[in-house]
C-alpha positions in Angstrom: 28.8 -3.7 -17.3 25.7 -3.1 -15.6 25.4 -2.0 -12.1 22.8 -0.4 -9.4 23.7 2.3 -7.1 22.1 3.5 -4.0 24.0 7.6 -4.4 23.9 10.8 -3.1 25.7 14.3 -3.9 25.8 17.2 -1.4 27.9 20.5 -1.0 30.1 20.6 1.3 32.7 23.0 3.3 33.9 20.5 5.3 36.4 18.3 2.7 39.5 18.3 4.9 37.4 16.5 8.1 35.3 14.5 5.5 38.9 13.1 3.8 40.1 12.5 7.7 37.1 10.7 8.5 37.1 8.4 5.2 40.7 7.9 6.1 40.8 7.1 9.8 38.0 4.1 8.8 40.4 2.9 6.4 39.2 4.0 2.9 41.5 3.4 0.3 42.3 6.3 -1.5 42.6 5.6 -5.6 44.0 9.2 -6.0 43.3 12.3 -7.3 41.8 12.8 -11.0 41.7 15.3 -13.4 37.8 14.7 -15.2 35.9 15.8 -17.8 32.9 14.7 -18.3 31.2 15.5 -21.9 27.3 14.8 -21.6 25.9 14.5 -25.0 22.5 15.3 -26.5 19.7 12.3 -25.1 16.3 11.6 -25.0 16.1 10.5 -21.9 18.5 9.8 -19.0 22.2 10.7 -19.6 25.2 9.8 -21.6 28.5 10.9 -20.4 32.1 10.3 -21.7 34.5 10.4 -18.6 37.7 11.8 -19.8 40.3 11.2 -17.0 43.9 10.8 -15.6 42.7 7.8 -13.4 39.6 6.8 -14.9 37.8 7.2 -18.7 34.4 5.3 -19.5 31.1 5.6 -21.5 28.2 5.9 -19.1 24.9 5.8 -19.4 22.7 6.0 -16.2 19.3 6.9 -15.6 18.3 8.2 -12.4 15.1 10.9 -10.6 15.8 13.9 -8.9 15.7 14.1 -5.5 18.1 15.4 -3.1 18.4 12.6 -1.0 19.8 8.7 -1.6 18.1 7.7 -5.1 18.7 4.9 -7.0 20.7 4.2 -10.4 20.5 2.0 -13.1 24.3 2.8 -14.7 25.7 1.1 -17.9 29.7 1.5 -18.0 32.0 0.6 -20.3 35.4 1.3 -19.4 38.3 2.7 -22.0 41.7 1.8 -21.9 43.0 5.3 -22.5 42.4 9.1 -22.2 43.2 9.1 -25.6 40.5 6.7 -26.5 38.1 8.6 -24.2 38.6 11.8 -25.7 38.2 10.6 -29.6 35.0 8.8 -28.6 33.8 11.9 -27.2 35.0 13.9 -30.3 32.6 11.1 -32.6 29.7 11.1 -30.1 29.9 15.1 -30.0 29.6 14.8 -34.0 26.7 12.3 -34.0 24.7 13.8 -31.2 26.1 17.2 -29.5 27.5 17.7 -26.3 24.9 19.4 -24.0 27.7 20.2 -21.6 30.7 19.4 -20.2 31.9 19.0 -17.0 35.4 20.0 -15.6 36.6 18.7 -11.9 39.1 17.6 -9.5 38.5 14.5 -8.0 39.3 12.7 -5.1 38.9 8.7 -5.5 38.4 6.7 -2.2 36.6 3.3 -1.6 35.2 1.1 1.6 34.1 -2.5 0.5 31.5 -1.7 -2.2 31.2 2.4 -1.3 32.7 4.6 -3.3 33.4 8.1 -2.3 34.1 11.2 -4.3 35.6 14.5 -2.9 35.2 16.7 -5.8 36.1 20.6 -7.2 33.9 21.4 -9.8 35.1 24.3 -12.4 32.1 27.0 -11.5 30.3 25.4 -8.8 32.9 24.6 -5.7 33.1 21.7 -3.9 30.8 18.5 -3.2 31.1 15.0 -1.8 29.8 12.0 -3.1 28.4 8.5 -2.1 28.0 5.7 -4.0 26.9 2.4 -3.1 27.4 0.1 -5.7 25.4 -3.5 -6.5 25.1 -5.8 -8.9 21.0 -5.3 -9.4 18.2 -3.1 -8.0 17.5 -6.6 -5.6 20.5 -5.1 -3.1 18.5 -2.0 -2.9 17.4 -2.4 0.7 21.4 -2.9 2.0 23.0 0.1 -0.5 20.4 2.6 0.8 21.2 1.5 4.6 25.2 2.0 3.5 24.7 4.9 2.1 22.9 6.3 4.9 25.5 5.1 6.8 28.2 7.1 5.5 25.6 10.2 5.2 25.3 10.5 9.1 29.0 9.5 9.6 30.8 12.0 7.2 27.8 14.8 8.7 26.5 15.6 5.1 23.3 17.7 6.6 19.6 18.0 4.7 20.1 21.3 3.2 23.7 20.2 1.3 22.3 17.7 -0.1 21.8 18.1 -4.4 18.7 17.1 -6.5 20.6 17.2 -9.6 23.9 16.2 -11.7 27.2 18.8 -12.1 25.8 19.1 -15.7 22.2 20.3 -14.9 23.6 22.7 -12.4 26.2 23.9 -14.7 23.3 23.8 -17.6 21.2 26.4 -15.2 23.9 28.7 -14.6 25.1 29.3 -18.3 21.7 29.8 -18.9 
């Protein structure tokens, strides 16, 4: 499945008034899940296996840094089970080496076509999440206006927002 995203990931210190404030405009919550993300050796872009209790797919996405919205190009497939998940990560770490992996607590929460993601991050602390989600880069102009949306509304400020993925940030600091 193919699909364009308008996205941003900032720090945050504020998850108890951000999880209010997705709840009180009705968000519903998917619940809680337990990830690990295994990003394997690439040439370009990224390649993750999402090992979860709620959710486990192969994604590939490709994507600049910057540290405010930017787009994605993402290929998903979804997996049936953790299971699954985690012996296609075991044969994709044989063929091409996992760069890093990625080890979190997240909190799942969707309006309409926004997702949300309130996450704890093994070694880094805590972030939030917005994705806007569309069928192809033509929606561009309406995700980026959602996601700015829910940037002012949940009061992510300029300086939390992140350039990067968990797994370069995590790649720096074992470094």
């Amino acid at each position: 499945m193919q699909k364009h995203l308008v996205e941003i990931k900032a720090s945050t210190t504020r998850t108890a008034k951000q999880r209010n404030l997705l709840l009180a405009k009705g968000a519903d919550f998917k619940g809680t899940d337990h990830q690990i993300d295994h990003y394997f050796n690439v040439p370009e872009g990224r390649l993750k296996l999402r090992s979860g209790s709620i959710e486990h797919s192969l994604i590939f996405y490709k994507r600049s840094d910057q540290a405010g919205p930017k787009e994605s190009s993402v290929g998903l497939t979804k997996i049936n089970t953790r299971e699954l998940a985690d012996s296609i990560a075991s044969t994709l770490n044989q063929a091409l080496g996992t760069w890093v992996k990625v080890d979190k607590q997240r909190e799942i929460y969707f309006i309409d076509n926004v997702k949300f993601h309130l996450d704890v991050v093994a070694g880094l602390g805590s972030f939030i999440e917005i994705e806007a989600i569309g069928d192809s880069a033509d929606q561009n102009s309406e995700l980026l206006k959602q996601c700015q949306h829910y940037i002012e509304y949940l009061g992510v400020q300029e300086e939390e927002l992140i350039d990067v993925s968990y797994s370069d940030l995590l790649s720096r600091s074992n470094s």
